[in-house]
N, C-alpha and C positions, 0 to 999 in steps of 0.2 A: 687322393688315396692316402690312407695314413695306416699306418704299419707299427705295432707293439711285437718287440722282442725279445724272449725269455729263453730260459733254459731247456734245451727240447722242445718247443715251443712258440709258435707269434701268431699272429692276430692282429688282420687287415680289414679295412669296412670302406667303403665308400659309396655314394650318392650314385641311385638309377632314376631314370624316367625324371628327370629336372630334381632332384631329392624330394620324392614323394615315395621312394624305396629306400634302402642301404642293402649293399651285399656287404655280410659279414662272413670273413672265413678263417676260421681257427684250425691251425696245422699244429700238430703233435708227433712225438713218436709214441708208438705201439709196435707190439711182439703180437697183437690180432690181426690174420690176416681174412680179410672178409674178398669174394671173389664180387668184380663189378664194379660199378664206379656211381650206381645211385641206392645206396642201400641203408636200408634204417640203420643212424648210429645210437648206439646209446650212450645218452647225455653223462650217466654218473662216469665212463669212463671221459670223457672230455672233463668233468667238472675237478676229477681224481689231477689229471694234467695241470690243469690252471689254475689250482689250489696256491693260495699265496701269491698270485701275481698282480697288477698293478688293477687296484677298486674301479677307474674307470673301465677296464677290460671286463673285468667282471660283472658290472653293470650292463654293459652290453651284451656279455652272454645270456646275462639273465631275460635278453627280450625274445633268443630265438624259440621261433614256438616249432618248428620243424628241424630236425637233425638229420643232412647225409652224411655216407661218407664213402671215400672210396681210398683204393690203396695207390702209392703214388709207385711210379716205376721209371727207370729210365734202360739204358745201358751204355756202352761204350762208344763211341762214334767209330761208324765205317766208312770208310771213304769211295766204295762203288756202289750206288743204287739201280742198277741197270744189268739185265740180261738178253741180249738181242732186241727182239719189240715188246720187253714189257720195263716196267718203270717205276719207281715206287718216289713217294714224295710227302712229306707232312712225315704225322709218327710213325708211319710205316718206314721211311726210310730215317728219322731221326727223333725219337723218343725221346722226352726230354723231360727234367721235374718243372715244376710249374714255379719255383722263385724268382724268375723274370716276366713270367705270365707270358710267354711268346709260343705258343706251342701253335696257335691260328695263324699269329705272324708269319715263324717261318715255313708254313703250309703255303700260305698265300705269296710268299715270296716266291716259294717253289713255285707254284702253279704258272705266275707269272715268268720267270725265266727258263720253264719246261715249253710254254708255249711260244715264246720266241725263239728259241733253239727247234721247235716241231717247225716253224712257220717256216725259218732261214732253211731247211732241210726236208721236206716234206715228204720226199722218194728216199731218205734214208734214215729212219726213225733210230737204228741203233747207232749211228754217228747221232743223232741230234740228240739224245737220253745221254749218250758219255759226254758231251758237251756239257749238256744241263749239271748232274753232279759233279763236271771238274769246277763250274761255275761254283757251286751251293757248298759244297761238304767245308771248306776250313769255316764258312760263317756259321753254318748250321754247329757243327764240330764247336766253336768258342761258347756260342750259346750254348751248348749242351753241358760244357764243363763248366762256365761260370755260372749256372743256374746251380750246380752243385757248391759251387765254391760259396753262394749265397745263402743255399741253405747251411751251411755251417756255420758262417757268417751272421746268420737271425738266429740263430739257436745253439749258438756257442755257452757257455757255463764257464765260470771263475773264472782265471785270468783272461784267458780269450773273450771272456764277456764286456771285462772290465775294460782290456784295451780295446776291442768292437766299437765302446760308449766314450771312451776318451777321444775316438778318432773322428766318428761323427759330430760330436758336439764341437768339433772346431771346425768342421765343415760349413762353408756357404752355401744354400739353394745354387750358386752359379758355379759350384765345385761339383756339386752333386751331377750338376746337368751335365758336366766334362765330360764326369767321370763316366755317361755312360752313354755319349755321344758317338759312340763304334756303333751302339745297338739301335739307337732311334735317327740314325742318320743314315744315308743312302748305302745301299748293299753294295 
């Protein structure tokens, strides 16, 4: 996965099906708010976006022949997902923006330790659901904020931009991997 990052702005691509595909995706801000999350975008407003940014970006854009788009959202992290026997998990109980990509992840994380908290419990679902989010909410919670903190981070402007790129280009591949060994390592 390789990541370009701009002002307001970045642009991700990587290799599907053995690279016989790439997903490309170009994140902006915009004041259009379109309802839905698979909706024809139009390209002059993304080309308005990425006007001046780096030629190989560009060139890339210039391959997509289809345009979505959807509006990103998150909210606040809450820390009870449960009301007697019902339950909530994935973005129903933790909405999150997409700058760490984990929004399946912490779905499936839920899923998996909602079912082991039903299994340990099974004659008492509202004990095993308060279990489940005492378990989930601070990791759910850190991902929700540092997905934020990232998009600021890819799409910082002037000096925040500048020190963003001094800070990375002294960084290692095995600094990189440190730094975000909380999220790809065991829950």
């Amino acid at each position: 996965m390789i990541l370009w990052a701009g002002p307001r702005t970045h642009f991700v691509h990587y290799p599907l099906r053995r690279g016989e595909l790439y997903n490309l995706v170009a994140v902006f801000h915009s004041d259009r708010y379109v309802e839905g999350w698979n909706e024809q975008a139009d390209a002059a407003e993304l080309w308005a976006h990425f006007k001046g940014q780096r030629p190989e970006v560009l060139r890339m854009l210039e391959r997509i022949e289809t345009w979505r788009m959807w509006v990103l959202c998150d909210r606040e992290p809450v820390k009870v997902w449960s009301n007697g026997r019902v339950a909530l998990l994935g973005d129903a109980a933790h909405p999150m923006l997409q700058y760490l990509a984990q929004g399946a992840a912490m779905a499936t994380e839920d899923a998996v330790a909602l079912a082991e908290k039903v299994a340990e419990r099974p004659d008492d679902l509202p004990t095993a659901f308060a279990a489940y989010w005492q378990q989930r909410y601070l990791r759910t919670a850190r991902v929700q904020i540092m997905a934020r903190v990232y998009g600021e981070f890819y799409h910082a402007r002037g000096p925040a931009a500048e020190l963003r790129n001094q800070m990375l280009s002294a960084r290692t591949p095995e600094d990189s991997y440190e730094g975000i060994a909380w999220l790809y390592g065991a829950p």
